[in-house]
C-alpha positions as CSV (number, residue, x, y, z in Angstrom):
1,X,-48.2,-56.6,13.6
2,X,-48.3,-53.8,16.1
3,X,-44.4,-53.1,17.1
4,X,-43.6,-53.7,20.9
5,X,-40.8,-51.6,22.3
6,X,-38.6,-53.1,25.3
7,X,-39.9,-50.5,27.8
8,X,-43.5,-52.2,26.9
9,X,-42.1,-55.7,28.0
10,X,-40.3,-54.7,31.0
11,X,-43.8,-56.2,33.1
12,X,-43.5,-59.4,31.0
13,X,-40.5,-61.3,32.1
14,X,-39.2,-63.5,29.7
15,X,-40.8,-62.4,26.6
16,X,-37.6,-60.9,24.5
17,X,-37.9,-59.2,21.1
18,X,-37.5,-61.0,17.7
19,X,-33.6,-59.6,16.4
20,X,-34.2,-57.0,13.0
21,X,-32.2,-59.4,11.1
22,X,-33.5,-62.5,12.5
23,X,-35.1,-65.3,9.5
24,X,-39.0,-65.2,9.5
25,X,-38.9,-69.0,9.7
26,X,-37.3,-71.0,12.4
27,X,-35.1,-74.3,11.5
28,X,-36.6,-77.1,11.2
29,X,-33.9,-80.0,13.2
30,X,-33.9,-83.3,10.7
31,X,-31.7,-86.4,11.2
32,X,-31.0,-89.0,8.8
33,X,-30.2,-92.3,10.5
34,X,-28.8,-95.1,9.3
35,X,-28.0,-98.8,11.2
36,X,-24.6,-100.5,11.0
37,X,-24.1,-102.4,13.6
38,X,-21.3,-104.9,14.0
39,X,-19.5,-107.4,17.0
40,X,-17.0,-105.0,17.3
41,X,-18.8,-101.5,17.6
42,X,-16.9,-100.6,14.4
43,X,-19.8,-100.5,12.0
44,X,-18.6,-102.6,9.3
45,X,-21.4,-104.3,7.8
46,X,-21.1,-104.6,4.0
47,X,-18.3,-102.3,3.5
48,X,-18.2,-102.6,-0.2
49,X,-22.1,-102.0,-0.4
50,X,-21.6,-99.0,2.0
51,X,-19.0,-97.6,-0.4
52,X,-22.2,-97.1,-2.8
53,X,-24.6,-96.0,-0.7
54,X,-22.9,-93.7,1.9
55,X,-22.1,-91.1,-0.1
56,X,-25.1,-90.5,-1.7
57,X,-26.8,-90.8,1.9
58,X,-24.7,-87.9,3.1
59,X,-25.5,-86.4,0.1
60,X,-29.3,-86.4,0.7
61,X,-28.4,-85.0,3.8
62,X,-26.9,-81.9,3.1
63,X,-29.4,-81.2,0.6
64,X,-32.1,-81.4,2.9
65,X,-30.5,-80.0,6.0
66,X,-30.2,-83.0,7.9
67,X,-27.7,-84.0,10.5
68,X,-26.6,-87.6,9.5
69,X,-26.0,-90.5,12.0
70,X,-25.2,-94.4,11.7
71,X,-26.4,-96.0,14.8
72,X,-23.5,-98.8,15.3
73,X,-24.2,-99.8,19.1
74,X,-26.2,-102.3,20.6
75,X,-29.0,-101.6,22.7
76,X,-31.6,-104.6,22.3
77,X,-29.0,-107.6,22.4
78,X,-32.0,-109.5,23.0
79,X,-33.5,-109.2,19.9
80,X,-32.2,-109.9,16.1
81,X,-30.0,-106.8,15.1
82,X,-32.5,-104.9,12.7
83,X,-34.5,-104.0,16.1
84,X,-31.6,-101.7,17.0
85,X,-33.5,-99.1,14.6
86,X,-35.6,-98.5,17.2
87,X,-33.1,-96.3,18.8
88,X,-34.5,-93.7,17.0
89,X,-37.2,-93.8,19.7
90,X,-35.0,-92.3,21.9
91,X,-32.5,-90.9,19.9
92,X,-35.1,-88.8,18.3
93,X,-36.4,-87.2,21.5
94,X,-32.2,-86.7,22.6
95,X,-31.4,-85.0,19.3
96,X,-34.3,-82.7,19.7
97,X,-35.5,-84.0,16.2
98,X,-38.4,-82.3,14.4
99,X,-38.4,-84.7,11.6
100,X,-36.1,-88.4,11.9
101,X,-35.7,-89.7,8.4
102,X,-34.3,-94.2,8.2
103,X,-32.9,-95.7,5.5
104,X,-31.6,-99.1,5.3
105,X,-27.7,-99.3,4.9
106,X,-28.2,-100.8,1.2
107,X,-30.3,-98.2,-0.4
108,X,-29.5,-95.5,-3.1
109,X,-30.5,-92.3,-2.9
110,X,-30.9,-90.1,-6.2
111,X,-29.2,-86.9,-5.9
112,X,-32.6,-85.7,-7.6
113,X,-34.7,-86.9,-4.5
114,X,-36.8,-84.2,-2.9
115,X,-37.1,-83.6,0.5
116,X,-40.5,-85.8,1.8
117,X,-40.9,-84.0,4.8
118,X,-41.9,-80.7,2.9
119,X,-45.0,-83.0,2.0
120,X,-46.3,-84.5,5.4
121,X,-48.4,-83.1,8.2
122,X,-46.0,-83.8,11.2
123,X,-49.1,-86.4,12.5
124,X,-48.6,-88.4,9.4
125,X,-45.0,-90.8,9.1
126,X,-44.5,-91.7,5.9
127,X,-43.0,-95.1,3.8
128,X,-41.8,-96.1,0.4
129,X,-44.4,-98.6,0.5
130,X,-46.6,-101.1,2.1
131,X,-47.8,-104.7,2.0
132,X,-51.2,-106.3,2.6
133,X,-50.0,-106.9,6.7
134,X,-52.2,-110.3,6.4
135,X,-50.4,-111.8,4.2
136,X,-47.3,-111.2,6.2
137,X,-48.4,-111.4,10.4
138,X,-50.8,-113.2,12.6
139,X,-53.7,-110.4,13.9
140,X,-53.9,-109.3,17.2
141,X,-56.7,-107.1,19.0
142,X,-54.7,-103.9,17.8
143,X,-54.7,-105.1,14.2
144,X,-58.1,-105.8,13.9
145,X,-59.3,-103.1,15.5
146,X,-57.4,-100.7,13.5
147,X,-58.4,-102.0,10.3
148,X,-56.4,-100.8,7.7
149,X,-53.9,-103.9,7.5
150,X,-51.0,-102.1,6.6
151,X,-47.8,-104.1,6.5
152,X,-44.6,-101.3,6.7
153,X,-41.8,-101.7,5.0
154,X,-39.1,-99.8,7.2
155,X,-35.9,-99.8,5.0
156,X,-37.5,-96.5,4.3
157,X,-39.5,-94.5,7.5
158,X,-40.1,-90.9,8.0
159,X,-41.7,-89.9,11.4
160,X,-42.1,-86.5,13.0
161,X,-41.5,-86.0,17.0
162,X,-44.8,-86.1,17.1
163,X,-45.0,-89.8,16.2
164,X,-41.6,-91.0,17.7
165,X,-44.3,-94.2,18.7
166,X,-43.4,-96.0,15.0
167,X,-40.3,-97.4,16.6
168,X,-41.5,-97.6,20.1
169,X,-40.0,-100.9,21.6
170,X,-41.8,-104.2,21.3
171,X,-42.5,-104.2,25.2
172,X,-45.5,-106.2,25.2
173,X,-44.0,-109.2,23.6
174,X,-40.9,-112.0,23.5
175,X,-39.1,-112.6,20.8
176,X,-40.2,-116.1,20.3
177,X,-44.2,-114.4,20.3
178,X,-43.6,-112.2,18.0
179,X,-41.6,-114.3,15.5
180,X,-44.5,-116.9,16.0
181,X,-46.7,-113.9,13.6
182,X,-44.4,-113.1,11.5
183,X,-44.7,-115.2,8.1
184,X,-42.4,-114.9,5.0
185,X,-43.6,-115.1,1.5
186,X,-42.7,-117.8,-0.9
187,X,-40.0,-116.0,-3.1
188,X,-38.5,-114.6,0.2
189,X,-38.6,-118.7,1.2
190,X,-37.1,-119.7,-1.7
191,X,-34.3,-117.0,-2.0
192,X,-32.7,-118.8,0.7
193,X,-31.9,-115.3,1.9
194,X,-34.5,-114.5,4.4
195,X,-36.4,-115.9,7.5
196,X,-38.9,-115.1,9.6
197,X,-36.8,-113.3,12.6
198,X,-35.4,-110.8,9.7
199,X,-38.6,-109.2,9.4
200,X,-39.1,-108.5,13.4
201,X,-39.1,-104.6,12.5
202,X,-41.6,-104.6,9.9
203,X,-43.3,-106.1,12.0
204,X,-42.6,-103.9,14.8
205,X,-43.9,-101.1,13.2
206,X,-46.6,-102.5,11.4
207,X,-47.8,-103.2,14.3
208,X,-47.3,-99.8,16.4
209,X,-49.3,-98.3,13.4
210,X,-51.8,-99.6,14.2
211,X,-51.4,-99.8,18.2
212,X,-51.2,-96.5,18.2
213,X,-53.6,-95.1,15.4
214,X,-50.7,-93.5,13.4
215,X,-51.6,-91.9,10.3
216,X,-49.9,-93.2,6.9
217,X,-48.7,-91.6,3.7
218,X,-46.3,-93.7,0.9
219,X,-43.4,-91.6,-0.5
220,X,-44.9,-93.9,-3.8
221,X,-48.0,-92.0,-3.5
222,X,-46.6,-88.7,-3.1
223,X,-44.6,-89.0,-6.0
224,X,-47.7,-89.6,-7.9
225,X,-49.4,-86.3,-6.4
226,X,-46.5,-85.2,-8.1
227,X,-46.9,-86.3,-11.6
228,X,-44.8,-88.8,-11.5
229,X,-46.6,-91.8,-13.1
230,X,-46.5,-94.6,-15.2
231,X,-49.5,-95.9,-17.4
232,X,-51.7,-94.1,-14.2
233,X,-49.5,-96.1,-11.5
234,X,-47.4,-93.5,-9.0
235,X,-43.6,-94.8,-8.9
236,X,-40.6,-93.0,-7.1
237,X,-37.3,-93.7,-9.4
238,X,-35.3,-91.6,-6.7
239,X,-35.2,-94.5,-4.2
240,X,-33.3,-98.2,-4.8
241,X,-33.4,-101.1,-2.0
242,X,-32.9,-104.6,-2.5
243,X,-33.4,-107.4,-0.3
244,X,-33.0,-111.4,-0.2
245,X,-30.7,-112.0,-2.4
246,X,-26.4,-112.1,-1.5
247,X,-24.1,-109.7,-0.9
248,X,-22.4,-110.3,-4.7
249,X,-25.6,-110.0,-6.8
250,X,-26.8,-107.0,-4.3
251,X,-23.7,-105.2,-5.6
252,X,-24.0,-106.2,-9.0
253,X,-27.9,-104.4,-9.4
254,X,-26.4,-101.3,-7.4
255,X,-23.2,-101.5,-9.7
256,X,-26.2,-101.6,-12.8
257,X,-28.1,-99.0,-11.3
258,X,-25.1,-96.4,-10.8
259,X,-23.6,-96.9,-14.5
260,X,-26.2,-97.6,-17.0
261,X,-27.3,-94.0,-18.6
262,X,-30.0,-92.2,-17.3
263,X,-33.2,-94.1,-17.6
264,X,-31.9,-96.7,-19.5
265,X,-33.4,-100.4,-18.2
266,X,-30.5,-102.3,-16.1
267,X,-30.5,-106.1,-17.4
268,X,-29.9,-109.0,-15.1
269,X,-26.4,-110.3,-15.1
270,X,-27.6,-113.5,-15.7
271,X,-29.6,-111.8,-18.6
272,X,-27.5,-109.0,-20.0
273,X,-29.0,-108.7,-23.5
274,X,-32.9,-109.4,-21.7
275,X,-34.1,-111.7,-24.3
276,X,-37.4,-112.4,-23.7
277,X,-37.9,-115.5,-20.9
278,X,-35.3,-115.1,-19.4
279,X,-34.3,-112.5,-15.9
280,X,-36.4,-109.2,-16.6
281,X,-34.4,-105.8,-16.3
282,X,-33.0,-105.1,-12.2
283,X,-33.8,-101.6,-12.2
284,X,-33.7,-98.2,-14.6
285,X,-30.1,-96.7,-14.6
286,X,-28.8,-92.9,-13.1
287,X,-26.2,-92.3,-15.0
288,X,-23.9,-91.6,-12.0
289,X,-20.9,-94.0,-12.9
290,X,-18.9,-94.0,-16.0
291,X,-18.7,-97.8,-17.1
292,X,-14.6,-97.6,-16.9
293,X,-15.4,-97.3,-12.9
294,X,-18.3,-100.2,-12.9
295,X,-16.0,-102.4,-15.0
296,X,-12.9,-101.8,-12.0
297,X,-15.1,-102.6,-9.1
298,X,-16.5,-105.6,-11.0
299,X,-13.3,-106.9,-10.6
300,X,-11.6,-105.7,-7.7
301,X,-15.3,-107.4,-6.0
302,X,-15.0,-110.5,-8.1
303,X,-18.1,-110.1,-9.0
């Protein structure tokens, strides 16, 4: 680089000189959302699940730079609550957001979890994971002309500026036409926890994936172009979400999940010794609670 004194840019105005001491690399602005949304603005949804997953959220946070924000306002009355994540469309472009990071209120975050922006292109959003999308929705014209039939799964989304579009609002559509695509699979029928209106995000942004030609990666498949695999299937152990079941037995797998030594299988608590036929194991443990705390809030919970 040829140096450039100020008496060189005195023609040029508005060009300034890097500072001497200035970093070579600029900061990159990352926000970590997060929805809790209640009647009375407060954000107390599930305080006792929130209690577990909070501060490892805040944690990831930190580690990766990120500002952290829980969206607790309505915006979309409208619409069943879990569209209020798309905020972000907005909030992202406010914030000035190079990289806007969602997690569901109920998942765990490994402290060990590595920053997944380090491993996109910023035209490329990124998920846990992904479902077949025809098993779950009815087609339209952008479905089937995109092709791919991915089905997000948007407890977990990671989208640059550039594709602020994942969580564009459902403008084209009521509620009652997009509900009328959305279909729920038998276990999520027969959990008793789940209907068709709870899924209207997936949805969503299965949908504006393919509306608007967004390129996909899985945090799953990352972690595999990482080595981390099992019997040649990726996995990523640094992620835990649960969904259609209650509150109790939700708290009772994170409970598990926290306390059981590192990598050590978490058995059903309808199953703890996992004799065979019976509930297979919830999830492999993280050694992050010593069993005298587990054992306190398994009683002060009732659980």
């Amino acid at each position: 680089m040829i140096p450039v004194s100020e008496q060189e840019l005195e023609d040029y105005p508005g060009v300034t000189l890097h500072p001497k001491n200035a970093p070579w690399s600029k900061p990159v602005k990352k926000t970590v959302f997060t929805l809790n949304v209640s009647p009375d603005g407060r954000g107390n949804y599930a305080p006792e699940v929130c209690s577990l997953t909070y501060p490892l959220m805040r944690a990831y946070a930190e580690k990766i730079g990120a500002e952290f924000h829980i969206i607790k306002q309505r915006k979309f009355p409208e619409w069943p609550v879990v569209m209020e994540k798309l905020q972000i469309f907005e909030l992202g472009r406010k914030r000035g957001n190079d990289w806007n990071i969602f997690f569901d209120s109920d998942t765990l975050i490994s402290p060990e979890f590595f920053d997944v922006t380090e491993h996109l292109h910023k035209d490329t959003i990124a998920q846990n994971g992904k479902d077949m999308a025809g098993v779950r929705w009815t087609y339209d014209q952008y479905f089937r002309r995109d092709g791919r039939h991915h089905g997000a799964c948007n407890w977990c989304a990671i989208a640059s500026d550039w594709c602020l579009d994942l969580w564009h609002p459902l403008d084209d559509l009521t509620p009652e036409q997009a509900f009328k695509n959305i279909h729920i699979t038998i276990n999520e029928h027969n959990s008793g926890a789940c209907l068709r209106e709870h899924l209207i995000d997936d949805y969503t942004l299965s949908r504006n994936i393919a509306r608007f030609g967004l390129k996909v990666k899985t945090i799953i498949d990352i972690c595999g172009e990482l080595g981390w695999k099992e019997n040649g299937r990726p996995f990523n152990n640094f992620l835990y979400h649960l969904y259609a079941i209650d509150e109790k037995e939700k708290l009772r797998r994170l409970i598990g999940v926290l306390s059981a030594p590192l990598g050590a299988m978490v058995p059903h608590s309808s199953n703890p010794e996992m004799k065979p036929g019976g509930h297979p194991p919830v999830g492999v443990g993280w050694g992050l609670m010593s069993r005298d705390v587990a054992a306190d809030l398994w009683r002060r919970w009732a659980l």
